[in-house]
C-alpha positions, 0 to 999 in steps of 0.5 A: 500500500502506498503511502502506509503508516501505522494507526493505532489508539494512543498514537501521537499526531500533529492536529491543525486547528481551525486558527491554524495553530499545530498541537500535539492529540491522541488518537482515541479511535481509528476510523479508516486509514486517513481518519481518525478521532483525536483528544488533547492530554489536559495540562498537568497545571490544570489543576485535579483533572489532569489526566492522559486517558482514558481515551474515550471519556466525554469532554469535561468529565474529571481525569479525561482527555478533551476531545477535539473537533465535536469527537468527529472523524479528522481527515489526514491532510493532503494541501497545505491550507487546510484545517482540522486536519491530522499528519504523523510525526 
C-alpha cells in the first residue's frame, strides 16, 4: 500500500486547528486509514483533572482527555491550507 503508516489508539499526531495553530492529540479511535478521532492530554497545571486517558471519556468529565473537533472523524491532510486536519510525526 502506498503511502502506509501505522494507526493505532494512543498514537501521537500533529492536529491543525481551525486558527491554524499545530498541537500535539491522541488518537482515541481509528476510523479508516486517513481518519481518525483525536483528544488533547489536559495540562498537568490544570489543576485535579489532569489526566492522559482514558481515551474515550466525554469532554469535561474529571481525569479525561478533551476531545477535539465535536469527537468527529479528522481527515489526514493532503494541501497545505487546510484545517482540522491530522499528519504523523
Amino acid at each position: 500500500m502506498a503511502n502506509a503508516y501505522r494507526l493505532r489508539l494512543g498514537r501521537y499526531v500533529r492536529y491543525r486547528m481551525a486558527s491554524g495553530k499545530w498541537v500535539h492529540a491522541a488518537v482515541i479511535a481509528v476510523t479508516s486509514q486517513t481518519a481518525v478521532r483525536l483528544a488533547i492530554p489536559r495540562s498537568k497545571f490544570g489543576g485535579p483533572n489532569y489526566a492522559d486517558s482514558p481515551l474515550t471519556a466525554a469532554t469535561g468529565v474529571s481525569g479525561s482527555m478533551q476531545q477535539l473537533n465535536a469527537n468527529a472523524d479528522v481527515s489526514k491532510m493532503t494541501s497545505a491550507s487546510q484545517v482540522n486536519v491530522w499528519l504523523p510525526y
